[in-house]
N, C-alpha and C positions, 0 to 999 in steps of 0.2 A: 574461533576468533571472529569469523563471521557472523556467527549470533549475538554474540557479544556487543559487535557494534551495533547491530540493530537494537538489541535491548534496552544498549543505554542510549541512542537515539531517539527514541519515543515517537518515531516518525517517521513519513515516506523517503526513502532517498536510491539515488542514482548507483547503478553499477560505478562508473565513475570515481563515484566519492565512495564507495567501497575497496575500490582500484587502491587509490592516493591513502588510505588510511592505511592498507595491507602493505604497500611495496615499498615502506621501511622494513616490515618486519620477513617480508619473501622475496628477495634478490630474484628479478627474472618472470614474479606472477605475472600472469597474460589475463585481456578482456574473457578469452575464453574458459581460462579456470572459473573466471566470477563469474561472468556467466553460468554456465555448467552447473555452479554450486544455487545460484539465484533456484534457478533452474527444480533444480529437486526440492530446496528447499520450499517452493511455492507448491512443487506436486505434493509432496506426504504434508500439505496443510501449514508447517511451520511461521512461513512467512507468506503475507498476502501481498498483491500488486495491485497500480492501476496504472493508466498511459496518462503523462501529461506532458502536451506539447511534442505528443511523437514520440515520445522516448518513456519506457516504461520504468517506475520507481516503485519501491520496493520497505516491509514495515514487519515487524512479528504482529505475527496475527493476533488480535487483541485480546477475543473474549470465546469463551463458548458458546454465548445468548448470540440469538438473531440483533443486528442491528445495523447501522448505517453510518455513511461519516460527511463531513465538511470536510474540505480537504484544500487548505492554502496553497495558492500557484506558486508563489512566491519560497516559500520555507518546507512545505512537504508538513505543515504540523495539521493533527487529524481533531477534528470535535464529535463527539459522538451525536447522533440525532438519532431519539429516543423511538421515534414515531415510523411508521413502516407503511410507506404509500401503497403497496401491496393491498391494506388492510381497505382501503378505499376503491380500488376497481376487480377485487374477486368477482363480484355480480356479473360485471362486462367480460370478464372471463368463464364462464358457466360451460362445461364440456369439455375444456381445454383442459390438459396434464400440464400444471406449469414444473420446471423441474428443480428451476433457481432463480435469483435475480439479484441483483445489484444496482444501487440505488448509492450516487455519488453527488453532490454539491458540490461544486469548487470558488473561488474567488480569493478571498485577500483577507487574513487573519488582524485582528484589532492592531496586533505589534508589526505586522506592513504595513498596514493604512498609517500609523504614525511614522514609518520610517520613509 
């Protein structure tokens, strides 16, 4: 069920609002079930995370290709960006093992700017 909401979510979202969707359906779910589940779900890859505003939210991991996101403050919804700044300072990295990276944009998706 957990999956499920993210699925059809299409977008970052809060323990929280994972919380309030479950506990019609699980008399008694606690922050730390969701958690917990959050939790493995991000370790074995399923679902990815980032922090916004302190508080970490939460998405099914989108693709198997390298890439990057836009990511609205406002609504949690993700735009992909195609381009991989990585690609631009390898040189300035020369000798270094890089091992990952992560590369996030955030601000305010067209459908907040008009709301």
């Amino acid at each position: 069920m957990i999956l499920e909401f993210f699925a059809n979510e299409g977008r970052y979202r809060t323990a929280k609002e994972l919380l309030s969707y479950m506990e019609p359906h699980y008399d008694g779910i606690s922050f730390d079930t969701i958690y917990r589940n959050l939790h493995l779900f991000n370790e074995l890859g399923i679902l990815e995370s980032t922090e916004l505003d302190g508080e970490k939210h939460y998405q099914i991991r989108c693709a198997n290709h390298h890439h990057h996101h836009f990511i609205c403050r406002k609504c949690g919804a993700t735009k992909r960006i195609q381009i991989c700044p990585m690609d631009m300072i390898d040189d300035d990295l020369s000798g270094y093992m890089i091992e990952g990276h992560k590369f996030e944009v955030y601000g305010l998706c067209p459908a907040c700017q008009a709301a």
